[in-house]
C-alpha positions in Angstrom: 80.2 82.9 40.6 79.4 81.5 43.8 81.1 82.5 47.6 80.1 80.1 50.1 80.5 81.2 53.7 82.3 79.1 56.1 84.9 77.3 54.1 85.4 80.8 51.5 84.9 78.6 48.8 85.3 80.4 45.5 84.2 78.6 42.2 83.9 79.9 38.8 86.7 81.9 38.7 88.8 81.5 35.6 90.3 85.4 35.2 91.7 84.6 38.4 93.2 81.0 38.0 94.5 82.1 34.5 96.6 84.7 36.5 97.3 82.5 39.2 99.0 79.9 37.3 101.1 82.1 35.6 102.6 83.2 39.3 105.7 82.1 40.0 107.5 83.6 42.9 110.7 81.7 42.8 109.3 79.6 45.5 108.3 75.7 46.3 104.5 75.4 46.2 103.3 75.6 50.2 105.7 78.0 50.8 104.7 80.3 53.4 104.6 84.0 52.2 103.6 87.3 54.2 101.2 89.6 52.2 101.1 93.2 53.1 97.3 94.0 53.2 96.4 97.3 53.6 92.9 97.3 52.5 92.6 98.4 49.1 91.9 96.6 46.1 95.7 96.2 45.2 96.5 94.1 48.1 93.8 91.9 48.3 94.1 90.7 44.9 97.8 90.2 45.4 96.8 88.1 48.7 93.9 85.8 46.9 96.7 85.3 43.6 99.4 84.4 45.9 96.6 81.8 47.5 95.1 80.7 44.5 98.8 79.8 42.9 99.0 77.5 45.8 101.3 79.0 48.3 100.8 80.0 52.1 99.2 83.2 52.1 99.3 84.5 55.7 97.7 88.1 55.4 99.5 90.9 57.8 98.2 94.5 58.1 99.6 97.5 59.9 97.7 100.0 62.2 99.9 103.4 61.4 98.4 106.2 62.8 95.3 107.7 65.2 93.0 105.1 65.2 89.9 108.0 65.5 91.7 110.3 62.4 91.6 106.9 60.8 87.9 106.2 60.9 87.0 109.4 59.8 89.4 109.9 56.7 88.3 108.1 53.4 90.3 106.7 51.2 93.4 106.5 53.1 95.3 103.1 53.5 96.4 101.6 56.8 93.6 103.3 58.8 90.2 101.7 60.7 88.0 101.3 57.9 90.8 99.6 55.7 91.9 97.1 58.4 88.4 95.7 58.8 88.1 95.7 54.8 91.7 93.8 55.0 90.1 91.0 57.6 87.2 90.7 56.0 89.0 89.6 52.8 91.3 87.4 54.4 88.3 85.5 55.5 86.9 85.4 52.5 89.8 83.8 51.3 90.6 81.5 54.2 93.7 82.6 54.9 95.0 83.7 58.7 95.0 87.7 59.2 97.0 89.6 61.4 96.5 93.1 62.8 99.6 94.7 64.3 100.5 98.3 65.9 103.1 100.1 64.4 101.7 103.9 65.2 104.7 104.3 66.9 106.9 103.0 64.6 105.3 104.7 61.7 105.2 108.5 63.8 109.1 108.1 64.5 110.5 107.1 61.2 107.4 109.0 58.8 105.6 111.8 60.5 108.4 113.2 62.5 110.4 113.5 59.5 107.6 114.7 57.3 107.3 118.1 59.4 111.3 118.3 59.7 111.6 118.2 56.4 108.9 120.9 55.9 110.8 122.9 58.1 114.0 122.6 56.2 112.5 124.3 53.6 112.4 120.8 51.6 109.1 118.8 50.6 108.8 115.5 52.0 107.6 112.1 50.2 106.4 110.7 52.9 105.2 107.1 51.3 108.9 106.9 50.6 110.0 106.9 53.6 107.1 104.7 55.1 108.5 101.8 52.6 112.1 102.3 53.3 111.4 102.3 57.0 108.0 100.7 58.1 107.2 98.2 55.5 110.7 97.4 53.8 112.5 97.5 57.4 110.2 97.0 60.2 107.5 94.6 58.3 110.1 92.6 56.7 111.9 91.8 60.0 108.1 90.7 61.8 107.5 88.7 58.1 110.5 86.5 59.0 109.6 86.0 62.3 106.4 84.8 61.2 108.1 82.0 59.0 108.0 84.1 55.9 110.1 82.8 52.8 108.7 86.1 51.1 106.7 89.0 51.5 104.2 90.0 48.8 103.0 93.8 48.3 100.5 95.2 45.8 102.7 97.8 44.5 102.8 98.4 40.8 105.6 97.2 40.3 108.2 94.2 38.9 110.9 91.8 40.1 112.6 90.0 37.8 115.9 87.4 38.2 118.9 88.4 36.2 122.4 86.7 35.8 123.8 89.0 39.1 120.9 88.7 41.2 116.9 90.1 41.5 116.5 93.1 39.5 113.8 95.9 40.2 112.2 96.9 36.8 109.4 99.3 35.7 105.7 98.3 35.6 103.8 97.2 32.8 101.3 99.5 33.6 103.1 103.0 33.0 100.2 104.8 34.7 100.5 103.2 37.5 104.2 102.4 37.9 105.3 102.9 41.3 108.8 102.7 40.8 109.6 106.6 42.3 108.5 105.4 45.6 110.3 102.6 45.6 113.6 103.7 44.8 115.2 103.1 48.1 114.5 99.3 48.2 117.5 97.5 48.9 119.1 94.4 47.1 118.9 92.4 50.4 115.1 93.2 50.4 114.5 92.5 47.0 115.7 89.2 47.6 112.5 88.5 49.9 109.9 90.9 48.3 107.1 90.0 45.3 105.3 92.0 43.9 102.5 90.0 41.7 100.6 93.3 40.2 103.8 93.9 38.3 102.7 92.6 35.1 98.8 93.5 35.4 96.8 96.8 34.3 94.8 98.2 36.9 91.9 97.1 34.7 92.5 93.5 35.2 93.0 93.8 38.8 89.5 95.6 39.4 88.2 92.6 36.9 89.6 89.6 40.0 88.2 91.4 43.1 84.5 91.5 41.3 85.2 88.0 40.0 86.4 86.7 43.4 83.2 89.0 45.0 85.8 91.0 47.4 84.0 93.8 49.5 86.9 95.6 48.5 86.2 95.4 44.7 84.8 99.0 43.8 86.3 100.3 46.6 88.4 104.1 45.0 92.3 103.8 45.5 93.8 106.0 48.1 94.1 109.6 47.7 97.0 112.4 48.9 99.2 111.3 52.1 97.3 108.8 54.2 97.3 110.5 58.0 96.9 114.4 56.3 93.5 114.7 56.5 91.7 116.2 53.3 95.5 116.9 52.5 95.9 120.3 54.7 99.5 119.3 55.5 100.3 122.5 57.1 97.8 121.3 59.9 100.1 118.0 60.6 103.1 120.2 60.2 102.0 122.4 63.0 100.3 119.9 65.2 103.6 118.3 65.3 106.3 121.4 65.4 104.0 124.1 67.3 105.0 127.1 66.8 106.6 126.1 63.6 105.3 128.7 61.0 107.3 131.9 61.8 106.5 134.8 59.0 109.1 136.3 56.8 109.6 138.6 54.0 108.9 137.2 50.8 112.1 138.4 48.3 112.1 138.4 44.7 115.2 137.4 43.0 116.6 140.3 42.6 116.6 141.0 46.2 113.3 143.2 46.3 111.1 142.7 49.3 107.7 142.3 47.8 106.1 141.3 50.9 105.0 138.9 54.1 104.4 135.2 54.3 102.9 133.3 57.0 105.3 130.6 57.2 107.5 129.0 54.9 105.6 125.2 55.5 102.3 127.2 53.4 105.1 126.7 50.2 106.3 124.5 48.0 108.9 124.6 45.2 107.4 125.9 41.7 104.0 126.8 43.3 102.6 130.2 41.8 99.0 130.5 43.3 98.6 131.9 46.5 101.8 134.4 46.9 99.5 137.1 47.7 101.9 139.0 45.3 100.5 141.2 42.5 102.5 141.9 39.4 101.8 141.9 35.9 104.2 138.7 35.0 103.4 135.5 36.9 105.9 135.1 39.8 106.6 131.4 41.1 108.3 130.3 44.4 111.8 130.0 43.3 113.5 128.8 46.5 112.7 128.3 50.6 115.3 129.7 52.7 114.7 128.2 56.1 117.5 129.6 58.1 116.2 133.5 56.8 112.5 132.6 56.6 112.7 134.2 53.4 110.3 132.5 50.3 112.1 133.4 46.9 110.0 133.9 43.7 110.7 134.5 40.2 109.5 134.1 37.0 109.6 130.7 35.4 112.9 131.0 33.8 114.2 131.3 37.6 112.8 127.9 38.2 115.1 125.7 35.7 117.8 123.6 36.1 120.0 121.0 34.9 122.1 120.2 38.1 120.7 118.5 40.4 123.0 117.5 44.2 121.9 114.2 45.7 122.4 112.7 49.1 121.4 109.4 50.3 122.5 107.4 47.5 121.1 104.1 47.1 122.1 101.6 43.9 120.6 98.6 43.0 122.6 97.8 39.5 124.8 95.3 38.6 128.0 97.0 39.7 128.8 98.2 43.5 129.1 101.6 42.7 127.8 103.5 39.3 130.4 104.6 37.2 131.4 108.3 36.9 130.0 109.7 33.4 127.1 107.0 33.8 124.3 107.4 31.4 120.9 107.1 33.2 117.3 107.6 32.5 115.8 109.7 35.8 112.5 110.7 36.9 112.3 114.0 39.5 108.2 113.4 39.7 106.6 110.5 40.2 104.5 111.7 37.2 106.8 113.0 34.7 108.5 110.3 31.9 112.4 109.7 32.9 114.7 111.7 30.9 118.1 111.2 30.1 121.1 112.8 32.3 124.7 112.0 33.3 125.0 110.4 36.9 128.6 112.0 37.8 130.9 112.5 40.8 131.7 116.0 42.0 134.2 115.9 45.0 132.0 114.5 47.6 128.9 115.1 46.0 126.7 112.7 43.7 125.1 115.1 40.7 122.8 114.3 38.4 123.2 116.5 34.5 120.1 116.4 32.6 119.9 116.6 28.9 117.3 119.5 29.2 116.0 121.6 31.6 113.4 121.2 34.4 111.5 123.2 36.4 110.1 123.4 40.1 112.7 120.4 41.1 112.3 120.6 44.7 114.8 119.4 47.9 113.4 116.6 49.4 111.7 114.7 46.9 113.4 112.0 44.7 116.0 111.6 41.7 114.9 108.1 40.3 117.6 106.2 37.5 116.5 103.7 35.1 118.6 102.2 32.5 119.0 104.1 29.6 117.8 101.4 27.0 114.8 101.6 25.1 112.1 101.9 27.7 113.9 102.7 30.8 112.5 99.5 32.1 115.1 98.8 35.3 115.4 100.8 37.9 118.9 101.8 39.4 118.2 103.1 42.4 118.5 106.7 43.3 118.9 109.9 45.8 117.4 112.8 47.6 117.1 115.9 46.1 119.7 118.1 48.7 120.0 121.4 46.3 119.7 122.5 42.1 121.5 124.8 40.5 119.0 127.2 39.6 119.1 128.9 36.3 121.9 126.4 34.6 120.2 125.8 31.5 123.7 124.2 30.2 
C-alpha cells in the first residue's frame, strides 16, 4: 500500500474498490454528495467509498458541544479531537472538508431536552433526538445548500428502493444495527440519505481504513452519550437544571415508606443497585413519580408489562397510517431482539400489546416496529414510550 502526500494518492487498494464498485446510491456518477464525518472510523470509510465509487464526496462535520469538555473526553464523536481526525482524512482523501458550529443548535434541541426529560421522571435517548433534530433536520437543510443531491452517514444501517418509495431496513450486521436510533427518520429524508455501511460487518470496515492507511483506523468506537463526561449524567442534568435534584421518600409498592432519595434524576427504570434499601428480596425501581418526588420499587414481577402508550408516532410503511390490529415486530432496547406485539388504537392513544412480557420498559426511550416477516428486516417507524401498564402480564 502506498499514500502519497500531496495529491492523497491511494494505490493498492482492492478491499476497497471491490466495495466501491458495488456502491450504487441511486445517483449519476459526479454527483455531489454531503458525508456526515464525525471522526470515527464509520464515517470515514463511508466518505473514502462514496469517493472511490466515483461521486463528489464533499466531507461536512459538526462542532456540538464545549469545545474544552471536547478535548478532554475520549471516545466521544463530534468533539475537538474527532474534528481534526475528520480533516485530516478528508485530506487524505482529497476531498473539500468543512467544519461548522452547531453548539447551539445541538444544546437547544438535545441537551435541553436530555435534562427535561430526566426531570420528568423519563430517560432520555439523546442520540435520538440529535438525528431527528441536528443531523436529519438541521444538517440536511446546510447539505442542500451546499449543492447536495444526497447525504451519506456511517450509520449501521440500510436503504433500499421498493415499489412505493425508499424503504429503511435492518442492518446486515445485527450487532451493530442502528435502526432504534433511527426510528424517527422521515420518508422525505430518506429520500436524500445513504447509508453505505448497511451491508458491511464492522470487520470489513476496520479492514478499508487500515487498507486506505486512515489515522482513524484503530481508533475505538464512541462510548456512552457524547457531551456526558465519563457518563455521570446526573452532572449534566444538574449543570443544566440547578437545583434540579429535590429529595423524596422512596415508596414501595404497597405504599410503605422505606426511605430517602437524593433526587429522582440518580434513577432509572428497572435499576436495583444503589437504592440504599435493605431487604431480604431484591427490590427494583418500579416507577419515577416526578410530580411527588417519590421513586417506586418492587420486586421484579412489579416491573412487567405488556402495554405499552406511545406518543410521537412516526411511520415509514407503505400505507399512511398503520392499520388497527397491525402485527409488528418491536424492539423497547436498542439491544434486545424485536418481538412480536399488536400495534392498536385506543381512543386517542397509540398502544403497543406484546406477545410476552418485559421488564424495566422505561418512558422516554423508544418503541421500534419492524415487519413481522421472517427477520424483521424493515423498519416501520415508531414512538415514545409515554407510560406501561405495570403488572399486565395478559
Amino acid at each position: 500500500m502506498a499514500l502519497m502526500s500531496g495529491t492523497a494518492t491511494i494505490s493498492d487498494t482492492p478491499l476497497t474498490r471491490e466495495i466501491a464498485a458495488k456502491l450504487d446510491l441511486g445517483l449519476p456518477k459526479g454527483a455531489r454528495v454531503i458525508v456526515a464525518m464525525s471522526g470515527g472510523v464509520d464515517s470515514s470509510v463511508t466518505a473514502a467509498l462514496v469517493h472511490h465509487a466515483g461521486y463528489e464526496a464533499v466531507g461536512v462535520t459538526l462542532q456540538l458541544y464545549d469545545h474544552g469538555v471536547a478535548i478532554q473526553k475520549k471516545g466521544a464523536c463530534c468533539a475537538g479531537q474527532d474534528i481534526h481526525d475528520a480533516r485530516q482524512v478528508a485530506d487524505s482523501l482529497g476531498i473539500p472538508h468543512y467544519v461548522l458550529d452547531y453548539e447551539s443548535k445541538f444544546s437547544d434541541a438535545v441537551m435541553e431536552d436530555f435534562a427535561d426529560t430526566y426531570l420528568k421522571g423519563a430517560t432520555p435517548i439523546p442520540c435520538v433526538r440529535c438525528n431527528e433534530r441536528v443531523k436529519f433536520r438541521d444538517m440536511m437543510e446546510m447539505a442542500r445548500d451546499l449543492g447536495g443531491e444526497a447525504m451519506a452517514t456511517g450509520h449501521y444501517i440500510a436503504r433500499a428502493v421498493g415499489p412505493k418509495g425508499p424503504e429503511l431496513k435492518r442492518a446486515a450486521d445485527a450487532d451493530r444495527d442502528q435502526s432504534y436510533f433511527l426510528f424517527t427518520t422521515t420518508r422525505d429524508q430518506l429520500d436524500f440519505l445513504r447509508f453505505p455501511l448497511g451491508d458491511l460487518p464492522k470487520s470489513v470496515v476496520r479492514d478499508v481504513a487500515r487498507e486506505l492507511g486512515l489515522v482513524v483506523a484503530e481508533k475505538p468506537d464512541s462510548q456512552d452519550i457524547c457531551f456526558v463526561p465519563e457518563g455521570k449524567y446526573t452532572t449534566i442534568v444538574q449543570r443544566l437544571r440547578p437545583g434540579s435534584a429535590q429529595a423524596g421518600e422512596i415508596v414501595h409498592v404497597d405504599g410503605t415508606v422505606m426511605g430517602e432519595h437524593p433526587g429522582i434524576i440518580h434513577y432509572t427504570i428497572g435499576q436495583r443497585r444503589g437504592l440504599g434499601i435493605a431487604t431480604g428480596d431484591p427490590l427494583y425501581v418500579v416507577k419515577l413519580e416526578a410530580a411527588t418526588k417519590r421513586v417506586i420499587i418492587g420486586p421484579r414481577e412489579a416491573l412487567k408489562t405488556t402495554r405499552i402508550h406511545l406518543s410521537e408516532m412516526n411511520w415509514i410503511g407503505d400505507d399512511d397510517q398503520p392499520a388497527d390490529g397491525m402485527r409488528v415486530a418491536v424492539k423497547v432496547r436498542s439491544t434486545r431482539p424485536p418481538e412480536m406485539a399488536t400495534l392498536m388504537r385506543v381512543g386517542e392513544d397509540w398502544v403497543t400489546v406484546l406477545d410476552g412480557a418485559e421488564d424495566g420498559v422505561s418512558p422516554g426511550q423508544a418503541c421500534v416496529f419492524y415487519t413481522a416477516d421472517e427477520g424483521n428486516t424493515r423498519v416501520l417507524g415508531g414512538g415514545w414510550i409515554d407510560r406501561t401498564d405495570q403488572g399486565v402480564v395478559n
